[in-house]
C-alpha positions in Angstrom: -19.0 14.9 5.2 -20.2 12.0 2.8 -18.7 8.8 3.0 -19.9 8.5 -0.8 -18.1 11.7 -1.8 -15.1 9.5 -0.5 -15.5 6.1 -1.5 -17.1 5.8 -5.2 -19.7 3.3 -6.2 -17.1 0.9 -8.2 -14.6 1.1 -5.8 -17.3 -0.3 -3.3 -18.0 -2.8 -6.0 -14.6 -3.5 -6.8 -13.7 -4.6 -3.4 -16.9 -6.7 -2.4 -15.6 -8.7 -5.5 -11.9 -9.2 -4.2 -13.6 -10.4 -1.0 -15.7 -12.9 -2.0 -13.4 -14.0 -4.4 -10.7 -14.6 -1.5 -14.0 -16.2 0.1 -14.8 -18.2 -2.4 -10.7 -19.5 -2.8 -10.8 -19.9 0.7 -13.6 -22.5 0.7 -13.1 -24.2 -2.2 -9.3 -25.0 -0.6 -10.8 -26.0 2.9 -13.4 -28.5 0.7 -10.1 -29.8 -0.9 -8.5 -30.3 2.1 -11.2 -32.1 3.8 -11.6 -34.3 0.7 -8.0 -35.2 0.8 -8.7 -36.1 4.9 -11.7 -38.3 4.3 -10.3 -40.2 1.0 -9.9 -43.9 2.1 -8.2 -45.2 -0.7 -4.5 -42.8 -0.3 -1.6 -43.4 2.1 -0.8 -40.9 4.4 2.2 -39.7 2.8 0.0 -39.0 -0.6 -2.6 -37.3 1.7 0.7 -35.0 2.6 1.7 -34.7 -0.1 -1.8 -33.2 -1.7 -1.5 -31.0 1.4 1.7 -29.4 0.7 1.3 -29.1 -2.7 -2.2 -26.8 -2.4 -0.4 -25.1 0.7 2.8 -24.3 -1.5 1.4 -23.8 -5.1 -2.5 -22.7 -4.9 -3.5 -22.3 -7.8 -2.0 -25.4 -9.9 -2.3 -27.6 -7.0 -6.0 -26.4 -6.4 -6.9 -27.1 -10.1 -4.6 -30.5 -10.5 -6.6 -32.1 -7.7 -9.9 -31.3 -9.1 -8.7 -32.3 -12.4 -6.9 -35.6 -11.2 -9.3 -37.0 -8.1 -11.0 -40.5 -9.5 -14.8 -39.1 -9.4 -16.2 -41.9 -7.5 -13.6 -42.6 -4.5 -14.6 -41.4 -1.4 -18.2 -40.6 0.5 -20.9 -39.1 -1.4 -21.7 -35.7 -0.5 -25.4 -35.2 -0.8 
């Protein structure tokens, strides 16, 4: 028995591109998180509340915080 019989070429493609989409997400909200850690210049309670609002609401919180960080705050990531 094929497995390729069973499992056709864009189905194969299909679901490497749901997984390294979930990858991708799941970086880019661990980078987030670790640039909300190491920002100096935010209280702990703002750094919570960053926290809680990419935990609870992905998506908008993901794209606010890119949209709203101050470009220059923070260590440079070279």
């Amino acid at each position: 028995m094929l497995v390729a019989s069973d499992y056709p070429f864009l189905d194969v493609m299909w679901t490497m591109l749901v997984f390294f989409g979930w990858v991708i997400w799941i970086s880019l909200v661990i980078m987030i998180l670790i640039d909300n850690f190491r920002r100096p210049d935010e209280s702990g309670w703002v750094k919570v509340g960053w926290i809680l609002f990419v935990i609870f609401v992905p998506l908008v919180g993901v794209l606010t915080y890119i949209v709203v960080r101050p470009p220059g705050v923070g260590p440079a990531t070279t």
